[in-house]
C-alpha positions in Angstrom: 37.2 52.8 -67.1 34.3 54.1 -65.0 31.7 51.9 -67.0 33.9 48.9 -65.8 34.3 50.3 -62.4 30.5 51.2 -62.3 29.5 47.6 -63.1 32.4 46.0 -60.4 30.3 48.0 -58.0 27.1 47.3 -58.9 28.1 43.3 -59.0 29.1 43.4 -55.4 25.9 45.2 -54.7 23.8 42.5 -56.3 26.0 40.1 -54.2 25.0 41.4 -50.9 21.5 41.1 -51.5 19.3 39.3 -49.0 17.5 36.2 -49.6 15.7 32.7 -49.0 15.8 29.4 -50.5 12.8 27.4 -49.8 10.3 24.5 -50.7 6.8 25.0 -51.6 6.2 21.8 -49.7 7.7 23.6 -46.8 10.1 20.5 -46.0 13.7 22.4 -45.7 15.1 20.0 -43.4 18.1 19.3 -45.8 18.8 22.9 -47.2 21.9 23.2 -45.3 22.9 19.6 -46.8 21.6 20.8 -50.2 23.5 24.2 -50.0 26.6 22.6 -49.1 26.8 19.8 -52.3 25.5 22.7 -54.4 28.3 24.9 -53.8 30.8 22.1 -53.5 29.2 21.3 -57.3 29.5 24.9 -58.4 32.6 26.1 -57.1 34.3 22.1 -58.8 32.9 23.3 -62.0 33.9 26.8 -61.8 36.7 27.2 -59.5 37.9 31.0 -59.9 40.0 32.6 -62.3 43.2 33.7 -60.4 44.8 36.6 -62.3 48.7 36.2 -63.1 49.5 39.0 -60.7 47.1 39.3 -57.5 47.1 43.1 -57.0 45.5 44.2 -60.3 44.4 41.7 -63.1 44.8 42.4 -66.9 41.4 43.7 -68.7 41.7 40.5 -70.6 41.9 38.5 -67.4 39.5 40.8 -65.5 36.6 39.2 -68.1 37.5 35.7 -67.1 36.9 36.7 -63.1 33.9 37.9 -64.1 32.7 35.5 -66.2 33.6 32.4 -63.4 32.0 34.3 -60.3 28.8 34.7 -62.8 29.2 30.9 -64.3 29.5 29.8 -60.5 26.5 31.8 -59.5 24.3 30.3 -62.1 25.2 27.0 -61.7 24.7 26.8 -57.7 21.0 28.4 -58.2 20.3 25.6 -61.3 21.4 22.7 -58.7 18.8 24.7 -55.9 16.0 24.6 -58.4 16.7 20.9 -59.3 16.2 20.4 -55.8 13.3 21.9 -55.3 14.0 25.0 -53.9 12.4 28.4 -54.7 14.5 31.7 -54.2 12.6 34.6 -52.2 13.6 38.3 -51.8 13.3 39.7 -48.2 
């Protein structure tokens, strides 16, 4: 149980780490554009586990959260690089 929680934490901490998307041509007059249809394309494909009962999931349905808010991730930086886009730390 505290392996599990100690990843939960470090997840969200990964998740509040700061960032930019840019081009290497330096155009990024449609990044908010490109943001937008590459969320809208990641959150269609992988819309978000809801467990059966709200307050505290299952450890069989706590995988599946997991595994969609990774899946999502994934698939909205693939559609950024398609487009071009680089990711930098701050």
């Amino acid at each position: 149980m505290k392996r599990l929680f100690l990843i939960l934490i470090l997840l969200f901490l990964n998740a509040c780490a700061t960032g930019t998307w840019h081009k290497t041509s330096g155009n990024n007059s449609n990044i908010e554009n490109d943001k937008g249809y590459c969320s809208s394309l990641a959150r269609s494909r992988f819309p978000g586990y809801i467990c059966e009962n709200p307050l505290m999931c299952r450890p069989d349905e706590f995988n599946k959260v997991l595994d969609q808010i990774i899946q999502k991730k994934a698939t909205f930086q693939n559609c950024m690089y398609r487009r071009g886009y680089n990711y930098r730390e701050n």
